[in-house]
C-alpha positions in Angstrom: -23.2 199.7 -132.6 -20.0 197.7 -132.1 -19.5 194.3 -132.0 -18.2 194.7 -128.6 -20.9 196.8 -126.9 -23.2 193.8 -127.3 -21.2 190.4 -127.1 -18.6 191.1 -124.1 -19.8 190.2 -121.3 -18.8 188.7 -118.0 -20.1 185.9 -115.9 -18.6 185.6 -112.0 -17.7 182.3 -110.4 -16.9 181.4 -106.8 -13.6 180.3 -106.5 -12.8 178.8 -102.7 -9.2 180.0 -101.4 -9.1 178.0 -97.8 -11.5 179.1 -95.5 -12.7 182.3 -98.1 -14.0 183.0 -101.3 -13.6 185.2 -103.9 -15.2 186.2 -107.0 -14.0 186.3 -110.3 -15.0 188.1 -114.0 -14.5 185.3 -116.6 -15.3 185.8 -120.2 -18.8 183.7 -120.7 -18.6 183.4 -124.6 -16.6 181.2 -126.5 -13.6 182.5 -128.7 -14.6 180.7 -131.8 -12.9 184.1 -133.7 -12.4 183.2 -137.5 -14.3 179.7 -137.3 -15.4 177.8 -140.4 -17.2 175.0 -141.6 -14.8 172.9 -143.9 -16.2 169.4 -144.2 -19.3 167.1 -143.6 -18.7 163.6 -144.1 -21.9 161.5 -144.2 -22.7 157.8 -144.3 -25.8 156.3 -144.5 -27.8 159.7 -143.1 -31.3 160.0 -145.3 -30.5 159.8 -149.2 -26.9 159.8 -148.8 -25.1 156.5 -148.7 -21.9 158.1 -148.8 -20.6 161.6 -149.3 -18.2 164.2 -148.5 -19.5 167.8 -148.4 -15.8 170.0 -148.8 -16.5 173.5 -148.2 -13.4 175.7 -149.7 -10.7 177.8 -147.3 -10.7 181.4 -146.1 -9.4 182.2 -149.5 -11.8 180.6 -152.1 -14.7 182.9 -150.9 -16.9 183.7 -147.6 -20.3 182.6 -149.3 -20.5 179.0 -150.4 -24.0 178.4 -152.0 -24.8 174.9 -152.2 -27.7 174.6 -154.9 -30.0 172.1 -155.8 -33.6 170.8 -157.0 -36.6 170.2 -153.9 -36.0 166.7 -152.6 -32.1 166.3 -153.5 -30.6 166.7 -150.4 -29.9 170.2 -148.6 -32.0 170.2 -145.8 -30.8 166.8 -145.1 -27.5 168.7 -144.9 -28.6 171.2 -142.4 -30.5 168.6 -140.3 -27.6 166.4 -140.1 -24.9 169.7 -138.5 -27.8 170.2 -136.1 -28.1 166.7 -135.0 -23.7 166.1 -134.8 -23.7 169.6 -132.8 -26.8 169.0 -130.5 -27.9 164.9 -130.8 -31.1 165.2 -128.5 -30.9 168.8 -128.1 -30.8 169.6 -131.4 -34.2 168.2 -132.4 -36.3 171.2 -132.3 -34.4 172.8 -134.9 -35.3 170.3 -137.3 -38.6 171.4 -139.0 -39.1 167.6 -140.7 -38.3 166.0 -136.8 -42.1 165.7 -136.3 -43.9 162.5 -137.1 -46.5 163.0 -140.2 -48.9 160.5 -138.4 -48.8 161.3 -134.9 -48.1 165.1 -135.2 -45.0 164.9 -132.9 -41.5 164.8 -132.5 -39.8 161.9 -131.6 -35.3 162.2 -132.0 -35.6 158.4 -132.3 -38.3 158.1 -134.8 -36.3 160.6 -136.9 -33.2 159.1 -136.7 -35.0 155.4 -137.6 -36.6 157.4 -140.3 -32.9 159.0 -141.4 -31.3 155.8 -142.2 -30.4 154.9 -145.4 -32.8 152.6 -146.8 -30.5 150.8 -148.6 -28.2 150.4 -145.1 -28.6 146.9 -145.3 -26.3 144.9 -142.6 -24.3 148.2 -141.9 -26.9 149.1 -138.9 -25.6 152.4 -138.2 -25.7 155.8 -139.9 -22.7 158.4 -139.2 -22.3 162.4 -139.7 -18.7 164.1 -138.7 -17.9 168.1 -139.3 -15.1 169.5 -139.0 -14.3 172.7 -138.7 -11.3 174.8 -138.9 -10.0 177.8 -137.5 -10.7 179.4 -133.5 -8.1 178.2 -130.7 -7.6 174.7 -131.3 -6.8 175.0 -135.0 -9.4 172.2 -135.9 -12.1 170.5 -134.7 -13.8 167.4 -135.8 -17.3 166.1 -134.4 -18.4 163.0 -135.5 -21.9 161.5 -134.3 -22.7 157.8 -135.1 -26.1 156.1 -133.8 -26.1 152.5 -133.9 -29.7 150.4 -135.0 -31.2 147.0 -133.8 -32.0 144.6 -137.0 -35.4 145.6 -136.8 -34.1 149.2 -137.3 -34.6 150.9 -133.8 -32.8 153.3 -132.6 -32.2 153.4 -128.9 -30.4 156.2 -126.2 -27.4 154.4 -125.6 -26.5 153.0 -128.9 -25.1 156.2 -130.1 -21.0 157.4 -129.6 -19.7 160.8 -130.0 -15.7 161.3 -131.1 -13.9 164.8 -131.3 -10.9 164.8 -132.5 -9.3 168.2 -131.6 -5.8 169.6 -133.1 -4.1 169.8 -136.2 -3.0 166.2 -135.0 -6.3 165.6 -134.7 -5.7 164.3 -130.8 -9.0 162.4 -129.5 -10.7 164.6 -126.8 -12.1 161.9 -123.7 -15.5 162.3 -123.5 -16.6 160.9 -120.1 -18.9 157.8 -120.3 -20.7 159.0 -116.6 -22.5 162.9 -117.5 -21.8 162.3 -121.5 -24.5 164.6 -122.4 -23.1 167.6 -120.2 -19.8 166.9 -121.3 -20.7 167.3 -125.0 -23.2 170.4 -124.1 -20.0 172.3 -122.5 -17.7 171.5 -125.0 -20.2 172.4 -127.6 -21.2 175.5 -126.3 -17.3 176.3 -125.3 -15.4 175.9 -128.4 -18.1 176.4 -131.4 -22.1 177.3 -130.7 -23.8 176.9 -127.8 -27.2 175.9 -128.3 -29.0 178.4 -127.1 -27.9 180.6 -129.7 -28.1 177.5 -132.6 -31.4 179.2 -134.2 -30.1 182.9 -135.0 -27.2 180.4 -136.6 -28.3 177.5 -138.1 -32.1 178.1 -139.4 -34.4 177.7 -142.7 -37.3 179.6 -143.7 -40.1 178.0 -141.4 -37.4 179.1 -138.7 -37.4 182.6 -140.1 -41.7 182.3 -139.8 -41.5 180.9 -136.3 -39.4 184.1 -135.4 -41.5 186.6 -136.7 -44.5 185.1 -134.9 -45.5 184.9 -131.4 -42.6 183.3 -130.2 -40.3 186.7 -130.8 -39.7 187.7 -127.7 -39.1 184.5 -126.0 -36.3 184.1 -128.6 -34.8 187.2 -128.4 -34.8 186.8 -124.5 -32.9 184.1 -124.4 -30.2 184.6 -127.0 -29.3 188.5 -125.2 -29.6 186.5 -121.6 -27.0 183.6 -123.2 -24.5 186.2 -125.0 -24.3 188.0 -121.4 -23.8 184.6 -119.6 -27.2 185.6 -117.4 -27.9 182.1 -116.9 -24.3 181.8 -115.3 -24.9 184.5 -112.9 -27.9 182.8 -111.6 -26.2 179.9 -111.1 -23.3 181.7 -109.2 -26.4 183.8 -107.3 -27.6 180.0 -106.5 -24.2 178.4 -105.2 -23.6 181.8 -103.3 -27.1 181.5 -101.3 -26.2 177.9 -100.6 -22.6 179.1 -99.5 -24.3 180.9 -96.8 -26.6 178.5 -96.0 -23.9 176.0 -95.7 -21.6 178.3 -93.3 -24.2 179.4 -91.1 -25.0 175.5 -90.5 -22.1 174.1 -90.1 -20.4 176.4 -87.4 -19.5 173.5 -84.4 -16.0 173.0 -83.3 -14.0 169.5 -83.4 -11.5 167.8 -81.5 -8.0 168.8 -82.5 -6.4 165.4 -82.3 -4.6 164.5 -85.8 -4.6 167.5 -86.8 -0.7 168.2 -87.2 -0.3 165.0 -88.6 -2.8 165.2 -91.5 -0.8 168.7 -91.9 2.1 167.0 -92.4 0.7 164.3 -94.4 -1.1 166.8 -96.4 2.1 168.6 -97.6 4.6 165.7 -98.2 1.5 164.8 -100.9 1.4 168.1 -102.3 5.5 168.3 -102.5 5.3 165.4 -104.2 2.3 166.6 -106.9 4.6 169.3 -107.5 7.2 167.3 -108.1 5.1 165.4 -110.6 3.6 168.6 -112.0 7.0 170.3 -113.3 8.1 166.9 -114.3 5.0 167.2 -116.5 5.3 170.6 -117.9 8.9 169.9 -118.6 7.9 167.0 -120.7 5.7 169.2 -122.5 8.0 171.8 -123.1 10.2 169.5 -124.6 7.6 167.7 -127.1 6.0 170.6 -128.4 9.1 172.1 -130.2 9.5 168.7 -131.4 6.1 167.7 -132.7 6.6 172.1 -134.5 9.9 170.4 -136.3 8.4 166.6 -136.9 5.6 168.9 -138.5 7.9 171.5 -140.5 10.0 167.9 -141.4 6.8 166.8 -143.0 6.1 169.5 -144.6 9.4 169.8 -146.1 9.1 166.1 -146.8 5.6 166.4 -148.3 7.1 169.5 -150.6 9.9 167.0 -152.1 7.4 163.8 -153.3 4.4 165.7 -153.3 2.5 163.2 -150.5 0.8 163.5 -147.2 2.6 162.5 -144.0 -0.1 159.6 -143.2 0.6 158.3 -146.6 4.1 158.3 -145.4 4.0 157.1 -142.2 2.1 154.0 -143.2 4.9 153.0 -145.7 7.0 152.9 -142.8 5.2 151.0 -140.6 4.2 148.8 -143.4 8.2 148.4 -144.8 8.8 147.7 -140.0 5.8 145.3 -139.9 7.0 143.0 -143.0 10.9 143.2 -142.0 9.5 141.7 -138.5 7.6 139.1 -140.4 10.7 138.1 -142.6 13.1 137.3 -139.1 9.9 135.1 -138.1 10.1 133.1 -141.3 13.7 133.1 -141.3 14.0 131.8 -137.7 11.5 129.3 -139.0 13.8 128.8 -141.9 16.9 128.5 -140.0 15.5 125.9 -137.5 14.3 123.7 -140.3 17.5 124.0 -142.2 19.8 123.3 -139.1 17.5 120.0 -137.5 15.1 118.8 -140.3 17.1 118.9 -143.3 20.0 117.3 -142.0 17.6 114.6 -140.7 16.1 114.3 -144.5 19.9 114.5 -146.1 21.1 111.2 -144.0 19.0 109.2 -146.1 16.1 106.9 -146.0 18.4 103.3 -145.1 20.0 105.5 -142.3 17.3 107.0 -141.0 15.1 103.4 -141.2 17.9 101.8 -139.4 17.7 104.4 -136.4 13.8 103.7 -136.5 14.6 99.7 -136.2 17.3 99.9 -133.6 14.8 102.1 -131.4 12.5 99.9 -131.6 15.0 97.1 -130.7 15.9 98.7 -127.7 12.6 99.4 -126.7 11.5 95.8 -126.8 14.8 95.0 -124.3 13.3 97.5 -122.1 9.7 96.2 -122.0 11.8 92.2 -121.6 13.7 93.5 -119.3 11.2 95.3 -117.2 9.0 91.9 -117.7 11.9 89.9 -115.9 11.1 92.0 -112.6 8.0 90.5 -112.7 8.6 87.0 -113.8 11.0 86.8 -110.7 8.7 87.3 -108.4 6.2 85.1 -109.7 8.6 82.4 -109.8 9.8 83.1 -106.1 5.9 82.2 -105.7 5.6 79.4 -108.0 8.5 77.5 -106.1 6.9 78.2 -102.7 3.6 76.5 -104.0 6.1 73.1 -105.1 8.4 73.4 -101.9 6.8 70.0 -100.4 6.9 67.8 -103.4 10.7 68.2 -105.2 12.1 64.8 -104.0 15.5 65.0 -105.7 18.1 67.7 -105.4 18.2 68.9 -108.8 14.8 69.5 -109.4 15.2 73.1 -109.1 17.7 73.5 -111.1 15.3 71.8 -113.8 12.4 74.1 -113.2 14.9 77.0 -113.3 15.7 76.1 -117.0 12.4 75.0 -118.1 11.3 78.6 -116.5 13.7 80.9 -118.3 13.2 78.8 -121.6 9.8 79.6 -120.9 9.3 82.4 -119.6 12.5 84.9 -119.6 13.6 84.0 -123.1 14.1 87.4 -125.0 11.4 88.4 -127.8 13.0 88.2 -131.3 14.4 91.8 -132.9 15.4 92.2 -129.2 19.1 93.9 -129.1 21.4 92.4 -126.7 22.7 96.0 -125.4 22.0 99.4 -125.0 22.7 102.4 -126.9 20.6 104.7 -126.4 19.9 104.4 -122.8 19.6 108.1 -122.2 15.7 107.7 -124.4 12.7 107.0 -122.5 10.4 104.9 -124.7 8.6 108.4 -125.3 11.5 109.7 -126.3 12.5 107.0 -128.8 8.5 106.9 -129.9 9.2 110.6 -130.7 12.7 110.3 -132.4 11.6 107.6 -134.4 8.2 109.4 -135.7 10.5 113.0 -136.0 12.6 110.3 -138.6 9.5 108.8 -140.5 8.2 112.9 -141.4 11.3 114.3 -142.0 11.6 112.5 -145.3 8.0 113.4 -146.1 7.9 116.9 -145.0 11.4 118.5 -144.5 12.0 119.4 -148.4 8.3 121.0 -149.1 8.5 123.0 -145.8 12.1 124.5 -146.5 10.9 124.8 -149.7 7.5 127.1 -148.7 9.8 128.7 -145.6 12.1 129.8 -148.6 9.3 130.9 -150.9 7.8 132.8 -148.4 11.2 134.8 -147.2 11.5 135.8 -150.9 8.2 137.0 -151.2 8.0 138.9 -147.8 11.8 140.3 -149.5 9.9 141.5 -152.4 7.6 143.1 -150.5 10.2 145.0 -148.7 12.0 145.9 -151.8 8.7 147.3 -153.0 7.9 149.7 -150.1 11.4 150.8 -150.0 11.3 151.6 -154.1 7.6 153.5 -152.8 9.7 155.3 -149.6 12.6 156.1 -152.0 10.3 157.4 -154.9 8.5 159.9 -152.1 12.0 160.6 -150.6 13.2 161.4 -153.7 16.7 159.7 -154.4 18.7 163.0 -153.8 20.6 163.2 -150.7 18.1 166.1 -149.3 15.1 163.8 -149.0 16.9 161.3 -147.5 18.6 163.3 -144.8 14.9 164.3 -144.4 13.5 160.9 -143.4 16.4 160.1 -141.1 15.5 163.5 -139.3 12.1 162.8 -139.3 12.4 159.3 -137.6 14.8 160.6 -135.2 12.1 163.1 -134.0 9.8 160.6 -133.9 11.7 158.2 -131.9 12.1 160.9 -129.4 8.8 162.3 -128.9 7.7 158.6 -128.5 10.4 158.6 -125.7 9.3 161.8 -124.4 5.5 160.7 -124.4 5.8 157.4 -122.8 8.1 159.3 -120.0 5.0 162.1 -120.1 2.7 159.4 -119.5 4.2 157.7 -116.4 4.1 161.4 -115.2 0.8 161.9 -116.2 -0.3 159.0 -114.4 2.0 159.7 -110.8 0.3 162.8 -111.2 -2.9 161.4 -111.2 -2.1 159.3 -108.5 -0.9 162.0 -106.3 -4.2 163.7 -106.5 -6.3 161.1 -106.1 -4.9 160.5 -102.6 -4.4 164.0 -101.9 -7.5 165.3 -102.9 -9.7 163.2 -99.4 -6.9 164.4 -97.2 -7.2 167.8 -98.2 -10.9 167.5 -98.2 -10.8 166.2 -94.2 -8.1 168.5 -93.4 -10.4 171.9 -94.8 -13.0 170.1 -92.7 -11.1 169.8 -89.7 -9.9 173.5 -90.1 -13.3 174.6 -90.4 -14.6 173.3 -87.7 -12.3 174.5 -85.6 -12.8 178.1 -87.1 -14.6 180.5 -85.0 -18.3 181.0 -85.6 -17.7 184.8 -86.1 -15.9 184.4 -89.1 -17.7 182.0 -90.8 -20.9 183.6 -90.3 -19.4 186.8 -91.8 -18.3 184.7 -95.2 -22.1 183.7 -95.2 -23.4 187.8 -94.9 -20.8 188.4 -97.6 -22.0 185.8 -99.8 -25.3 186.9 -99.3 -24.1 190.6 -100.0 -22.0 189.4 -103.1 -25.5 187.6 -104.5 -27.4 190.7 -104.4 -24.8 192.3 -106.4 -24.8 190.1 -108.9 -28.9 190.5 -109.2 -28.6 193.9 -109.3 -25.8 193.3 -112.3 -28.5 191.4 -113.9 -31.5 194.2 -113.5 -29.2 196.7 -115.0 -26.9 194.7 -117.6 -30.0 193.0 -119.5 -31.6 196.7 -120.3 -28.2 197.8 -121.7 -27.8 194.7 -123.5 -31.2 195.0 -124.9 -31.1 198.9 -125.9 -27.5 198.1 -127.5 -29.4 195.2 -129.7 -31.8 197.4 -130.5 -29.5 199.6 -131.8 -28.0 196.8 -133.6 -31.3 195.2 -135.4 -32.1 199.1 -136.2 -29.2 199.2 -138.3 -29.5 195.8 -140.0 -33.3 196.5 -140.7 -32.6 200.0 -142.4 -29.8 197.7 -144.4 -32.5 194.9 -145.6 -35.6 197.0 -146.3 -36.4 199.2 -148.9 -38.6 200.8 -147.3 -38.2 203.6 -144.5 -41.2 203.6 -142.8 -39.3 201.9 -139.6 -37.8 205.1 -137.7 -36.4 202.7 -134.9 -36.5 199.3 -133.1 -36.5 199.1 -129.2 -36.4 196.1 -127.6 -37.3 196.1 -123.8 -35.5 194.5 -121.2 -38.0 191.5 -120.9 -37.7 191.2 -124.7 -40.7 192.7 -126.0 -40.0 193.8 -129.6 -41.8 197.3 -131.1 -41.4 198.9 -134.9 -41.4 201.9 -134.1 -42.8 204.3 -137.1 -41.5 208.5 -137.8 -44.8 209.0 -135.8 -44.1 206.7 -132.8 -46.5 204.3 -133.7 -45.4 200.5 -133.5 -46.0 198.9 -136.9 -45.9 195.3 -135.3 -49.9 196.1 -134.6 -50.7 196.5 -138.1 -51.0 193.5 -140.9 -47.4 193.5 -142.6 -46.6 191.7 -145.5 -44.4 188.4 -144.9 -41.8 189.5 -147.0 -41.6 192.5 -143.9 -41.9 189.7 -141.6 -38.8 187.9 -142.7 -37.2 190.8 -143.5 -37.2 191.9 -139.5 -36.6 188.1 -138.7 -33.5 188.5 -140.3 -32.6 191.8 -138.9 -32.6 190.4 -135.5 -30.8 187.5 -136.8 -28.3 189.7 -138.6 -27.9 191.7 -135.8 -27.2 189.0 -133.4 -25.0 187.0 -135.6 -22.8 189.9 -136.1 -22.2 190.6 -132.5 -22.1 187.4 -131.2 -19.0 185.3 -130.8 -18.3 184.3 -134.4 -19.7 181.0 -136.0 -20.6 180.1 -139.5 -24.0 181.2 -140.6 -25.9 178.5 -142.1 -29.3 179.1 -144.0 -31.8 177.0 -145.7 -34.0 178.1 -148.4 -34.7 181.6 -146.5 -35.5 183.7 -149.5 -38.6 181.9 -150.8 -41.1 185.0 -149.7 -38.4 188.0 -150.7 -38.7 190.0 -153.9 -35.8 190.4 -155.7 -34.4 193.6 -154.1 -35.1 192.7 -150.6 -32.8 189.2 -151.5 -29.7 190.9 -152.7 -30.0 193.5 -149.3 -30.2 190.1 -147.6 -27.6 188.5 -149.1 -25.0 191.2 -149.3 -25.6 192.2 -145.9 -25.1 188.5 -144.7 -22.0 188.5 -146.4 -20.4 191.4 -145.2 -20.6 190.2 -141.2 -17.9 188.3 -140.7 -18.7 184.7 -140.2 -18.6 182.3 -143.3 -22.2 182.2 -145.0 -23.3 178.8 -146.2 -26.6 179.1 -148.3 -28.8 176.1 -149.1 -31.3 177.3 -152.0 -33.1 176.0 -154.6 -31.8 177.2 -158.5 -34.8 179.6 -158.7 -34.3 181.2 -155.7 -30.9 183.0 -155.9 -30.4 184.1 -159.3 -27.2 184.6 -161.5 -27.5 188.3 -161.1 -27.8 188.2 -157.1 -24.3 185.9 -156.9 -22.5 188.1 -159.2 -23.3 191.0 -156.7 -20.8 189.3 -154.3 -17.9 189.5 -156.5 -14.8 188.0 -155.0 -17.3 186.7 -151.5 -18.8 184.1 -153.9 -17.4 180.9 -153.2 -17.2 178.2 -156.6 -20.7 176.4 -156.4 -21.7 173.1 -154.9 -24.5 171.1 -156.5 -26.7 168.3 -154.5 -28.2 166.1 -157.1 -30.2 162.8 -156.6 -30.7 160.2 -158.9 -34.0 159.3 -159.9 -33.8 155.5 -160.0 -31.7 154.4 -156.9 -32.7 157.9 -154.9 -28.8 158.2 -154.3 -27.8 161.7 -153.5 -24.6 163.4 -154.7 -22.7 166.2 -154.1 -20.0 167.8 -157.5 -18.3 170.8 -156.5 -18.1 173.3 -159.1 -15.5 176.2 -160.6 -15.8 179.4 -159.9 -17.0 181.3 -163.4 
């Protein structure tokens, strides 16, 4: 059975054109084509405090086994992809989610129990993978979760980053609807989860499978490949459509209407406008960012590093030449005021300070005569009566000013610094007093300071010319390279102004257009609109009737499919055929029609049909790395090298967690050039550390 007879599938969606609809095919499954698992990075998650799981390229094999004794490490591995991918949703997957005392599982309980023990004041525990590969190049998922000092975990104290891109660009994820943001993108661009188990699974998974729960599970991973739940929801929105119409079928006034016409299109000329100014911009930065890269890489070719390391040592070499103008502003300042101040010499500089203050007790005489007058306008008004000769005033007058209006000693008899407040002077004077204190040591650390901030400069230039190399190729090469980069930065602020006026434009176009379709409608004869309803309706029953006679198909194709993979795993032929009904009920089906699935079958047979279906469904499904945990623990040794070298011949990349005795040498050496060098997951005894050592291929 081919890949495509099963997985393609098409899901419709409404799509509104004025007062019509219309519906559309869309492919329903993500294009994850050629999608690998190429890092974990984990801090603080269970044993690990921190590690990097590296998983080698396309090249270095399809089957990476990751090996290790019971209790080192590799479910935690598992469990913490399941819980990045899926958070909340992800918990049933996790076999060890459920809560020893209480029986149940709880996502925060096993995320409290999942911290590092030895976390200490770094309250939060971290898991990113990255894969590589699919549309976008490269994706990296990171999932943190945040704990109270008491270690509890709550809802909101988790963040989820994706960075997409070989630029590794961060993808917004909404604050409002978080949770169906991240489900969409999940299920969009790697696995949704729906279809996690038949993925990502360990042997009690397997167990579950072959149990009670089969058909349920094979129900709902055929209904998600064919996008089923889609067409219900289209079915849904349709029905309401016609509800809707049939409702609202009253006519308004026309008043306005022209006008928000009018209004209506000088908006959308103007989003237009905005629009190709915003795809221009693009066009133009993405040849650039292809030649900034292919400078890099030309760059990274000559000195042998990587373009972050690169990049910092420019900013760096910016940052510090920035630094030394400060200083030597500083420098310059100090040089051109203080040290002249500190040259003139401590007699000059003292006799400034005294003649200030000289001319500053003048002022304060001078400004005490003012008052003195006037008090002894009043003191002669008091005696007016009693001076009986003439030239008793001219006495007091004398005796007064001897008395009174006699300047203080050290008081100047002029001027020369009238210009100076006594602020000013109080200022001048204590600017004098520190600049013999102070002036030499600070040009003396302002100096020290240039030449060390020079050194630095000398020493990331001597770093930029080493990785530039010192022929004239490199550096040609870095003037290029910050050229481009000068220009896309030029291009992306202009992009974002457009981005923004773009933004703008819809905003306020989007409530007129909204009132205007309003208007329109309800102006719109009821004939018409009641047709659109019966149409809708008409369209709905088409798509149940796509669902009563898709889903058999489906199911007779997987049939097919698990038929082929279960003849490929067993040894045995006993099973003639496998048919799988369209409500997902599962039979064995025996050379003499008899369904074996009523009789008492080993468990080895039970996991070897498991894994048929599992096979089967991961080999026609859009195309995600297979992931299995310890799966092999019930499988003789013929059944596991079927399993294995069936596995490895689908496609996707196969990661295998297993303990040492469970895939032997002889199994591995089966895969030949498939087998990926070995990983080990080791934990020390004594601190309960876990580690992961990659290993050579032999």
């Amino acid at each position: 059975m081919s890949r495509e007879a099963l997985s393609t599938s098409s899901a419709p969606s409404l799509v509104a054109a004025g007062e019509g609809f219309s519906i559309s095919l869309t492919q329903s499954c993500p294009m994850t084509a050629n999608l690998r698992l190429s890092e974990i990075r984990l801090r603080n998650w269970k044993a690990y405090k921190s590690a990097v799981l590296e998983l080698p390229a396309a090249d270095g094999g399809q089957v990476v086994v990751i090996g290790g004794q019971n209790g080192a490490g590799k479910t935690s591995l598992m469990e913490a992809l399941v819980l990045t991918l899926y958070g909340r949703e992800g918990l049933p997957f996790v076999a060890r989610a459920k809560d020893r005392r209480r029986g149940e599982a709880s996502y925060d309980g096993f995320l409290e129990r999942a911290l590092n023990r030895d976390a200490g004041s770094d309250r939060h525990m971290a898991v990113e993978a990255v894969f590589v590969g699919g549309p976008h190049g490269r994706i990296a998922l990171e999932r943190v979760w945040y704990f109270s000092a008491a270690g509890r975990h709550e809802r909101e104290d988790e963040d989820v980053r994706i960075r997409q891109g070989m630029d590794e660009d961060l993808v917004a994820v909404p604050a409002e609807e978080r949770d169906t943001f991240l489900r969409a993108y999940v299920a969009d661009n790697l696995l949704p989860v729906n279809l996690a188990p038949f993925f990502i699974f360990d042997g009690e998974h397997i167990d579950r499978l072959s149990g009670l729960d089969l058909e349920g599970q094979v129900r709902t991973a055929v209904e998600t490949m064919l996008g089923v739940p889609l067409l219900r929801q289209t079915i849904q929105d349709l029905r309401t459509y016609a509800r809707e119409r049939r409702r609202d079928t009253r006519e308004a006034d026309d008043s306005g209407l022209g006008a928000l016409r009018a209004q209506v299109s000088a908006l959308e000329t103007r989003e237009d406008a905005h629009r190709t100014a915003v795809e221009a911009t693009n066009d133009q930065i993405a040849p650039l960012r292809e030649e900034r890269d292919s400078v890099v890489a030309r760059i990274g070719s000559l000195h042998g590093d990587s373009y972050a390391s690169f990049k910092g040592l420019f900013e760096t070499r910016e940052r510090l030449v920035r630094d030394r103008a400060e200083l030597q502003d500083q420098l310059r300042r100090a040089l051109s005021v203080d040290l002249a101040f500190a040259l003139s010499g401590n007699p000059l500089r003292a006799a400034v300070r005294s003649r200030l203050g000289a001319e500053t007790l003048r002022e304060r005489w001078l400004s005490g005569l003012q008052t003195s007058e006037a008090r002894y306008a009043d003191f002669i008004g008091l005696l007016e009566g009693e001076l009986a000769t003439p030239g008793a005033h001219s006495q007091l007058r004398a005796a007064w000013e001897k008395v009174w209006n006699a300047p203080p000693e050290g008081c100047v008899t002029q001027l020369r610094h009238g210009h100076l407040g006594e602020a000013e002077r109080h200022l001048v004077s204590r600017h004098f007093e520190q600049a013999s204190q102070a002036a030499g040591s600070q040009i003396g650390d302002l100096a020290r300071q240039v030449q060390a901030v020079d050194a630095e400069i000398h020493g990331v230039e001597a770093s930029i010319a080493r990785q530039n190399g010192v022929d004239q190729t490199s550096q040609g090469l870095a003037e290029e390279l910050r050229s481009i980069q000068e220009t896309i930065a030029v291009l992306e602020a202009k992009h974002r102004l457009e981005v923004e006026a773009l933004d703008e434009a819809r905003q306020n176009l989007a409530p007129l257009k909204q009132s205007l379709a309003r208007q329109v409608q309800q102006h719109a004869d009821a004939a018409p609109v009641l047709r659109r309803a019966d149409r809708a309706d008409r369209y709905a029953g088409v798509l149940e009737d796509v669902i009563e006679t898709t889903v058999p198909e489906r199911m007779t194709a997987l049939s097919e499919a698990v038929t082929k993979a279960y003849r490929a795993l067993a040894h045995k032929d006993e099973v003639a055929r496998i048919e799988i009904s369209a409500v997902g009920d599962v039979r064995l089906i025996d050379h003499r029609g008899e369904d074996l699935r009523g009789r008492d079958e080993s468990a080895g047979e039970t996991q070897i049909f498991a894994l048929a279906l599992m096979a089967a469904i991961a080999g026609t499904a859009p195309v995600f790395p297979i992931v299995m945990d310890t799966p092999f623990a019930r499988l003789d040794p013929r059944h596991r090298l079927n399993v294995l070298s069936h596995f490895a011949g689908l496609g996707p990349q196969l990661v295998l967690l297993a303990h040492p005795a469970e895939i032997g040498a002889d199994d591995l050496l089966q895969l030949g050039d498939q087998l990926a060098p070995p990983i080990e997951v080791a934990q020390d005894r004594a601190s309960r550390v876990s580690h992961i050592r990659s290993g050579h291929r032999s």
